[in-house]
NUMARZA-544727 format. One record per residue: residue in one letter; x, y, z of N, C-alpha, C, O, CB in turn. Coordinates in steps of 0.2 Angstrom, whole numbers, plus 5000, padded with zeros to 4 digits. Atoms other than C-alpha are relative to their C-alpha. Glycine has a CB too. Layout:
NUMARZA-544727
aXYZXYZXYZXYZXYZ
...
***
This chain:
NUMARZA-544727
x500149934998498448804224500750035001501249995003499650005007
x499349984999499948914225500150065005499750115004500350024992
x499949964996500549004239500650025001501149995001499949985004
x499649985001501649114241500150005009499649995012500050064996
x499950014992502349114261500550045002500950054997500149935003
x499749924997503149264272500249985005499749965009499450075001
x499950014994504149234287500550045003501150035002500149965000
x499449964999504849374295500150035008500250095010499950064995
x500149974994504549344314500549995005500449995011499549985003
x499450004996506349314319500550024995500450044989500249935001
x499449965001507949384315500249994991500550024987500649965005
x500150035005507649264299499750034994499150024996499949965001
x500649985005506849334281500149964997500649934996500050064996
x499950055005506349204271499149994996498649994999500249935005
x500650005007504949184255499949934998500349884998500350044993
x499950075005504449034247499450014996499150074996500049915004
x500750055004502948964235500249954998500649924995499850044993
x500050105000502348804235499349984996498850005000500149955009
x500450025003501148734222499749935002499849884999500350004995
x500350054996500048624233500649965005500749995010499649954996
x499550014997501548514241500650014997501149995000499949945002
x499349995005502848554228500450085000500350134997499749984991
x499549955000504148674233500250044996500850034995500549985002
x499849965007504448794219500650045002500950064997499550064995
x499849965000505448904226500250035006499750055009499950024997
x499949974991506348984244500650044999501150024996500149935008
x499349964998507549134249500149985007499549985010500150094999
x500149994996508049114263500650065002501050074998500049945002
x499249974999509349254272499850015008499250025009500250084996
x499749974995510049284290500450035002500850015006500149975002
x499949935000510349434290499950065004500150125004499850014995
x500049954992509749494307499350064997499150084991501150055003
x500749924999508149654309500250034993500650084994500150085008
x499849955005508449704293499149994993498950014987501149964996
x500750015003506449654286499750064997499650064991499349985006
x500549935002505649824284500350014991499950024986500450105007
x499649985005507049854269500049934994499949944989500750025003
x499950085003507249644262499450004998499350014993500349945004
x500450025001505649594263499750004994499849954990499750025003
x500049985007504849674246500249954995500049914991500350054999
x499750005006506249674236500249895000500549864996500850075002
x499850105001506449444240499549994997499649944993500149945006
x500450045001504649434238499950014990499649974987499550025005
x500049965006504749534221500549924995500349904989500550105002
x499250045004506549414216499549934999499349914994500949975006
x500250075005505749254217499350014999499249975002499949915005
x500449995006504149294208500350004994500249964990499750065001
x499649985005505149354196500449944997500349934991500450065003
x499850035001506149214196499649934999499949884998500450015003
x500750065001504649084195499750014994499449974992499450015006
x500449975004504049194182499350004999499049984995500149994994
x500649994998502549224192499750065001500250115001499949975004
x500149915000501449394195499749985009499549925010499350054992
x500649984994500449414213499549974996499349914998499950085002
x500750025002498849384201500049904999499649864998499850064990
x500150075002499549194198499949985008499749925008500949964996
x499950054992499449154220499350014997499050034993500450025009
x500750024998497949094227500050025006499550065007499849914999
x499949984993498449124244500750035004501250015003499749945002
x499449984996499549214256500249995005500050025010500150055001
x499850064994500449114268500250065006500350115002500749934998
x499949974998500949224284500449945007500349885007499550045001
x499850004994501949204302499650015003499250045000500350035000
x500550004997500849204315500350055007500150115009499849935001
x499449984993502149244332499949925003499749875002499650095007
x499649984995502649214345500650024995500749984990500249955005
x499550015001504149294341500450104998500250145003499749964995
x499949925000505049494336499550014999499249974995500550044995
x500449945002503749624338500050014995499649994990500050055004
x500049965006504349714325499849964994499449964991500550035000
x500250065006504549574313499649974999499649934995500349954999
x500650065000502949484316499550064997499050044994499749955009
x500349945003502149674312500150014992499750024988500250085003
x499850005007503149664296499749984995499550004990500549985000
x500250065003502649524291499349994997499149964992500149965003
x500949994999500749544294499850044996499450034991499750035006
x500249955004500549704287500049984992499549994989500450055001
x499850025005501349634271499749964997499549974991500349995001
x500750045000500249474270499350024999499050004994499849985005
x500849955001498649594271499850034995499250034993500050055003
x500249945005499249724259499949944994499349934992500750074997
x500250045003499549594249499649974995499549964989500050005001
x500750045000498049484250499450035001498949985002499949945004
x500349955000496949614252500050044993499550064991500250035004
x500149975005497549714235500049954994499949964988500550054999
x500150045009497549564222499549965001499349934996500749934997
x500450035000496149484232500049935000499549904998499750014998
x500050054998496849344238499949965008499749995012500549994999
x500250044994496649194253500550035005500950075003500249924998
x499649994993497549234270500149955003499649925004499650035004
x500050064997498249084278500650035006501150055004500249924994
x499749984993498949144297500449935006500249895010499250025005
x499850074997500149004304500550025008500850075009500549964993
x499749974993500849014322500849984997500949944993499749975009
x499450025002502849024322500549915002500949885000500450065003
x499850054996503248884333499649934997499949874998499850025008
x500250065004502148754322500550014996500849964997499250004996
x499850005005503148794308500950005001501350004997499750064998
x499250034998504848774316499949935001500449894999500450055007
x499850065000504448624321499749944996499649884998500049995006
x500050045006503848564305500649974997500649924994499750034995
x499250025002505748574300500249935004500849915002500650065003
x499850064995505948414311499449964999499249955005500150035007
x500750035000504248314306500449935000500249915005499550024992
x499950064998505248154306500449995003500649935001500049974999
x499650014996506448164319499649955008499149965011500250075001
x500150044993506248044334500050065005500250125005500749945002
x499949974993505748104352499650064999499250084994500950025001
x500349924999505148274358500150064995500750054994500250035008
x500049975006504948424345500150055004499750055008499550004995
x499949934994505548594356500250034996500950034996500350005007
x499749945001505748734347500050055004499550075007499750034995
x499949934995506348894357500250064996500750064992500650005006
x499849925002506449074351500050045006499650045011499650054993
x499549964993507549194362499450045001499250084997500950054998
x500449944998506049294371500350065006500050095010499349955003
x499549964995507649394380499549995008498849985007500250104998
x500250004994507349394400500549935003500449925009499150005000
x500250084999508049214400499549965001499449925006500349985002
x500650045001506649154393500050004992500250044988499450035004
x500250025008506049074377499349984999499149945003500449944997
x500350045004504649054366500049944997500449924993499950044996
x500050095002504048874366499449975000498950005002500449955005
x500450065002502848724362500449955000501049944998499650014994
x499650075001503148544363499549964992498949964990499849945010
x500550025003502748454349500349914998500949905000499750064994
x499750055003502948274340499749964995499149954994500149965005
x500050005007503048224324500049934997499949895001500650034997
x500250055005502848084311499750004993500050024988499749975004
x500349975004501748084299499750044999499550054994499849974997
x500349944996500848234306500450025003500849995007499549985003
x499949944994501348374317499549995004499050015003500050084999
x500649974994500548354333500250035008500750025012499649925002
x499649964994500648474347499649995006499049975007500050084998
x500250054993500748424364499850065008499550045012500949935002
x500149974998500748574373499850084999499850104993500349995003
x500349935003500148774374500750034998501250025000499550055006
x499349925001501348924367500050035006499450055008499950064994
x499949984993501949004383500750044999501050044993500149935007
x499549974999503449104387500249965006499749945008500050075001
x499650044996504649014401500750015000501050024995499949934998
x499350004999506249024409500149944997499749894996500350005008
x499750055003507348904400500449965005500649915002500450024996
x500050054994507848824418499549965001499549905002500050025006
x500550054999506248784421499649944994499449894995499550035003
x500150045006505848724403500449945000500349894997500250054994
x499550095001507348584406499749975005499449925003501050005002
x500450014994506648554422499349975000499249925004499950055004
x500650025003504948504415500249944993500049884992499550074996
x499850065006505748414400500649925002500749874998500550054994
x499850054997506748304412499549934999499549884996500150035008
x500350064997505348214418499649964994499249914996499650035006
x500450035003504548164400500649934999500549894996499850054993
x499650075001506148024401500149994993499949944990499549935004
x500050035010506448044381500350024998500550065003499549994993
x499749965002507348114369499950075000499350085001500249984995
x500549945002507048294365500650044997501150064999499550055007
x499549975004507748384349499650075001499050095002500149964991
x500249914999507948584351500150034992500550004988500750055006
x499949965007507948704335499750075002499350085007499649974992
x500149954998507648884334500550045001501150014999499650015004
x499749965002508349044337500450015007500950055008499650054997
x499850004990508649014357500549944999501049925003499249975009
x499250065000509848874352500650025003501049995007500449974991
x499349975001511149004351500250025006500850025008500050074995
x500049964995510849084367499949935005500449945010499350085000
x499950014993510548944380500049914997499649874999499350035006
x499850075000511248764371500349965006500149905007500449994996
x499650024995512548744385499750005007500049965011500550035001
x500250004995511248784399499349924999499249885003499750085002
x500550075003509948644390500549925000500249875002499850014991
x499750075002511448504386500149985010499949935014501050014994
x499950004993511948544404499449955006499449905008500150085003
x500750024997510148514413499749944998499349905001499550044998
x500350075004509748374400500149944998499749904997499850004996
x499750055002511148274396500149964996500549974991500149995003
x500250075005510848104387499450014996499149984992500049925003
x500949995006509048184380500150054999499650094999499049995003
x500049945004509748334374500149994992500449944990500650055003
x499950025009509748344354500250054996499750064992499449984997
x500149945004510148484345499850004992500149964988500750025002
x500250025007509348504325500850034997501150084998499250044996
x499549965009510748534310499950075002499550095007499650004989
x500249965003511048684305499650034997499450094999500150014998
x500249995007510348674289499150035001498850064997500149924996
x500750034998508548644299499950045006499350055008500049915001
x500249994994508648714315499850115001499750145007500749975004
x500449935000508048914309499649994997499649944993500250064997
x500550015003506448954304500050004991500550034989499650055003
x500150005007505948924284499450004999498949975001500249954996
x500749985006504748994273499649924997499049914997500450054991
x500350055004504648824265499649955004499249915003500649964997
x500750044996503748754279499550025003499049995006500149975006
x500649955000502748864282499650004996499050024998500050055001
x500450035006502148834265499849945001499149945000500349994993
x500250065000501948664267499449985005499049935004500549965002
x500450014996501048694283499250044997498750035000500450015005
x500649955003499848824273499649964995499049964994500350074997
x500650035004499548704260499449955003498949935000500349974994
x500450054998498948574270499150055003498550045002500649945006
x500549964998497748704279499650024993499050014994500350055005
x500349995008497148764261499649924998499149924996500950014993
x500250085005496748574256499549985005499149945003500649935000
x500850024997495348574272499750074999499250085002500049975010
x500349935000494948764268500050025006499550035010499450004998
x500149964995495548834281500550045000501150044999499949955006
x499449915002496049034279499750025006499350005010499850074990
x500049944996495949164288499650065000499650094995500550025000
x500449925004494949324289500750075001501250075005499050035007
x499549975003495949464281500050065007500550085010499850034991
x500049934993495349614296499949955006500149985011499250075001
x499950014990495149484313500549984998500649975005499549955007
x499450034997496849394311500250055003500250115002500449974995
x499549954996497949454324500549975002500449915001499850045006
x499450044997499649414332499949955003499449935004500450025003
x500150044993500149284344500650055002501250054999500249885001
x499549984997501149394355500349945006500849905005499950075003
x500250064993500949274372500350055004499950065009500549905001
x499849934996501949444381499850064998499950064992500750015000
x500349915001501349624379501150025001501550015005499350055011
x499349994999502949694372500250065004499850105006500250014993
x499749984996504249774383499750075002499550105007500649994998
x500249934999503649954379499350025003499350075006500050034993
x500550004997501849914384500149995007499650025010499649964998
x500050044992502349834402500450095003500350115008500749895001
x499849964997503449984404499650075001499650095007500450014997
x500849984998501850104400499950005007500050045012499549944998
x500550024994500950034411500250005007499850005011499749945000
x499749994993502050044426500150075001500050105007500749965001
x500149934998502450214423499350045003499250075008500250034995
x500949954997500550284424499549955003498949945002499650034992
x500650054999499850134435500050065005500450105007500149915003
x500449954991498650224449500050054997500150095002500450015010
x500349925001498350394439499549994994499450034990500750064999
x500750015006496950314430499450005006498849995005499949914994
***
């Protein structure tokens, strides 16, 4: 089955297609909010460069959230038009599975964080091997108390994501000898695992419907909360 996969719920644009477990192909760029404009024109390159059309996928891999509002709208929409005009599969993957697929066999605790500003981050725990298995819910959390909880599992615990950037020295600090940080190379989100994680869901039949999929926000974005504070009590 061949999927094409869309990930554009962080700062990060990145594409792939993967021909059941076999990687054909990934852009990645970090290149910051720049989706609305990139997006397209990568998904368009590696097609092109696969010498494949839209009518060759089977299915359209997506982002799920937590993660940018905006870029996780991007992204969706896109997926939809998509797999919706060539009449393909939908496969809806949350972001935080798929970051910490980049780390499937690393020793210890799996903790991806994306920067959810406030000081706080988008997280899940998870731990890996020959499977991803996730050990807790997706939540939003101070990143104090996130070390503060991760104290007391007594183990290692490798970090990746996009909150690396923003609160490594408050993590190494709090955690010391079970702090871990991923590579580089590994430690932003990829398209290419998100394929991988799409095909395996493809291989039990398990898609998505094309009109109820919906985000994971886990927060009502900023502009809603402000809303609502403005016009509370004159309903």
């Amino acid at each position: 089955m061949i999927i094409l996969s869309i990930d554009s719920s962080t700062p990060v644009a990145g594409v792939a297609v993967a021909d059941g477990e076999q990687l054909l192909g990934e852009i990645f760029l970090n290149t910051k909010n720049t989706h609305l404009e990139k997006l397209l024109p990568l998904i368009q390159q590696l097609l092109q460069d696969l010498e494949l059309s839209v009518e060759d996928l089977d299915a359209v891999a997506v982002t799920q959230g937590p993660g940018s509002f905006t870029g996780l709208r991007i992204g969706m929409a896109t997926a939809k038009g998509l797999a919706q005009g060539a009449d393909k599969k939908l496969i809806a993957v949350p972001t935080l599975d798929c970051l910490a697929r980049n780390l499937l066999h690393y020793p210890g605790v799996i903790c991806p964080i994306l920067n959810a500003q406030k000081k706080q981050v988008y997280t899940a725990l998870y731990r890996g091997g020959h499977q991803l298995e996730r050990l807790s819910d997706y939540q939003a959390i101070g990143v104090e108390q996130l070390a503060q909880q991760l104290l007391q599992l007594e183990e290692d615990v490798w970090f990746l994501g996009d909150g690396v950037a923003v609160f490594a020295d408050v993590l190494a600090e709090k955690l010391g000898s079970q702090c871990h940080f991923a590579e580089g190379n590994v430690r932003l989100s990829r398209a290419g695992s998100l394929a991988m994680l799409a095909a395996e869901r493809a291989t039990c039949g398990q898609f998505d419907d094309l009109f109820q999929t919906e985000l994971i926000y886990i927060r009502k974005p900023e502009a809603e909360v402000q809303w609502e504070a403005r016009h509370q009590g004159q309903q």
